[in-house]
C-alpha positions in Angstrom: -21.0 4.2 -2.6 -22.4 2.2 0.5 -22.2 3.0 4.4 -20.6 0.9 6.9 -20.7 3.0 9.6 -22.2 6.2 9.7 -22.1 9.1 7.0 -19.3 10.0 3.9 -19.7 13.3 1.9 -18.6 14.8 -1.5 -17.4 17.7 -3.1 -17.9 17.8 -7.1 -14.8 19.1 -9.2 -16.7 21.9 -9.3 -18.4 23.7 -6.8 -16.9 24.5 -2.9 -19.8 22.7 -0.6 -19.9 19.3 0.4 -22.8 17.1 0.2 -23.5 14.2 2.3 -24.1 11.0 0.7 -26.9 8.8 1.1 -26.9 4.6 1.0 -26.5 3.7 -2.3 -25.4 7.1 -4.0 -24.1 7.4 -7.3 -20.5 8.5 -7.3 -19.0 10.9 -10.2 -15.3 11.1 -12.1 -13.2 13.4 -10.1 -15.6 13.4 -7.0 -13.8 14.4 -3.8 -15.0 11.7 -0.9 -14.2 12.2 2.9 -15.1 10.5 5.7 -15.2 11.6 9.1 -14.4 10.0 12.4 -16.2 6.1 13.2 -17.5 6.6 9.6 -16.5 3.9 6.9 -18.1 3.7 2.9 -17.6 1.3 0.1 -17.3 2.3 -3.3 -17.8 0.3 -6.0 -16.1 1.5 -10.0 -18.0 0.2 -12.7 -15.2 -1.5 -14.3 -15.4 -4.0 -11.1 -12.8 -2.5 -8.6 -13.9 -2.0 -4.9 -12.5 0.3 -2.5 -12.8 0.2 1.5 -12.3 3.4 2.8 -12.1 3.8 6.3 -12.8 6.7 9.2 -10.9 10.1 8.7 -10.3 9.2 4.8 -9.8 11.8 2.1 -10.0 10.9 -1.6 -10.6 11.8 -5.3 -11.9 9.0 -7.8 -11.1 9.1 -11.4 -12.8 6.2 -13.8 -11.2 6.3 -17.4 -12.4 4.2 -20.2 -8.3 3.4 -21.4 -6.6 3.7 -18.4 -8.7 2.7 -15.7 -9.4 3.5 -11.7 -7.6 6.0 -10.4 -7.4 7.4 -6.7 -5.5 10.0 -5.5 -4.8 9.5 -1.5 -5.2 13.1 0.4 -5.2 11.6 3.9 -6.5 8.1 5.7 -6.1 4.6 5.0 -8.0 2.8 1.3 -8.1 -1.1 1.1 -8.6 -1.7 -2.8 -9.6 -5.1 -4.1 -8.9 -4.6 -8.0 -10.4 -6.7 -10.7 -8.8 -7.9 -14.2 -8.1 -4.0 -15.1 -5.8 -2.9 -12.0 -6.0 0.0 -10.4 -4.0 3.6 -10.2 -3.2 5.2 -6.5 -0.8 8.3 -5.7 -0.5 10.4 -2.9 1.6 13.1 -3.8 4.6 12.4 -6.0 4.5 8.5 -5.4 2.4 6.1 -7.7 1.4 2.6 -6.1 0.3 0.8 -9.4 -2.0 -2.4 -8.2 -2.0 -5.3 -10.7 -5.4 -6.6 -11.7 -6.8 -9.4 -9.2 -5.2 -8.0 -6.3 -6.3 -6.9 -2.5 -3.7 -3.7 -1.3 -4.0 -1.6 1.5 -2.4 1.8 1.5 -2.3 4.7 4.0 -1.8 8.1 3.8 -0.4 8.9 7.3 1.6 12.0 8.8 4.4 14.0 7.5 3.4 12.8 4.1 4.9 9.3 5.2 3.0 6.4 2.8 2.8 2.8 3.4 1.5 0.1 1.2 1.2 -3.8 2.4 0.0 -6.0 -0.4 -2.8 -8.6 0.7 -2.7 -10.3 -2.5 -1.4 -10.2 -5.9 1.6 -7.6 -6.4 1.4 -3.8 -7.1 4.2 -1.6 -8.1 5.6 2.0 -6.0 6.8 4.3 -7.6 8.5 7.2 -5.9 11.4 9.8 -6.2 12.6 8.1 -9.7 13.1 4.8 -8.1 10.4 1.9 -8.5 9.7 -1.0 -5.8 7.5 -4.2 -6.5 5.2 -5.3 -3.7 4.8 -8.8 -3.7 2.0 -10.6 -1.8 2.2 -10.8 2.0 4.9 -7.6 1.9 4.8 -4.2 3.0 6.3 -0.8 2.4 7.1 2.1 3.8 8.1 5.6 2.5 8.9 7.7 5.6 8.2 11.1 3.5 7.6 12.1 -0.1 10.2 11.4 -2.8 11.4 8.4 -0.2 12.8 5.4 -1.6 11.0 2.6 -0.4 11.8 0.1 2.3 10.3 -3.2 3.2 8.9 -3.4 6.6 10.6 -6.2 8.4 7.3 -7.3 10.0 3.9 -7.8 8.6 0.6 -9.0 9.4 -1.7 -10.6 6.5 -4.6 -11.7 7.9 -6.5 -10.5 9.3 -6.5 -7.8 7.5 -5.8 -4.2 9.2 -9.3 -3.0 10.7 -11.5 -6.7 10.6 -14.3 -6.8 12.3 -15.3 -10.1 13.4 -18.8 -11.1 14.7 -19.9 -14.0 16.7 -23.3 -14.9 17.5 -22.3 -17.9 20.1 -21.5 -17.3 24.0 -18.1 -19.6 22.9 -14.7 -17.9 22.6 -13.6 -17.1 18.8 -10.9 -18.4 17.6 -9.0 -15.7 14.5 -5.9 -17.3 12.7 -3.3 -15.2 12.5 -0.7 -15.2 9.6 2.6 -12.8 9.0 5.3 -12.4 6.9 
């Protein structure tokens, strides 16, 4: 795990006290990860997946040899950039299944509502017995658990949700916009 901004902690499977994580810290199967407010980490899986995770984020890793990454989604917003193997997210009783070579954020928000807007690549939600592909430049919502999903009618691709840009002239920046 690497900082962005400030500090992240973890709790191991088990014991009950957090630990605050320093730059560079190794990361273990079924550590819990928060972050608090203005903080943002990086964590990178040894089978080549990255995941953003940004202020106010809850999350448990899993890394398994057949299946692959896993992360479970207990509050905040993850942006996963997956590599050939694909990665695993769920947040209560829906499953977002990202496809391998794909960028996806997701966010946990309130009253268990979930949303899911595909960067690039495709990823698959699945949620109260009923499955939605995700193709690039799409989003969806579920409004609450067990929700069938619906597309949102507007989204933004790039930039991508929370981009930071820096500029080291005096002259005015120009950021292209693209939606779907």
């Amino acid at each position: 795990i690497t900082f962005k901004h400030r500090t992240a902690q973890r709790r191991f499977t088990d014991r009950v006290v957090w630990d605050r994580l320093r730059q560079n810290s190794p990361v273990y199967n079924g550590d819990l990860i928060r972050t608090a407010e203005g903080s943002e980490a990086t964590v990178y899986f040894s089978d080549g997946n990255i995941m953003d995770r940004n202020e106010n984020t809850l999350a448990q890793l899993y890394l398994n040899k057949k299946t692959g990454a896993a992360v479970q989604v207990n509050g905040g917003t993850i942006k996963v950039k997956t590599a050939s193997s694909g990665m695993k997210i769920t947040s209560g009783k829906t499953t977002l299944t990202v496809a391998g070579k794909s960028a996806v954020t997701a966010e946990k928000g309130e009253n268990d509502s979930f949303s899911v807007q595909v960067g690039s690549g495709n990823a698959l939600v699945s949620s109260g017995g009923t499955q939605s592909a995700v193709q690039k430049g799409e989003a969806v919502v579920l409004a609450e658990e067990n929700a069938v999903p619906r597309k949102a009618s507007f989204s933004v691709i790039n930039p991508s949700q929370d981009a930071k840009f820096l500029s080291y002239v005096k002259q005015e920046m120009r950021v292209p916009f693209s939606f779907s």
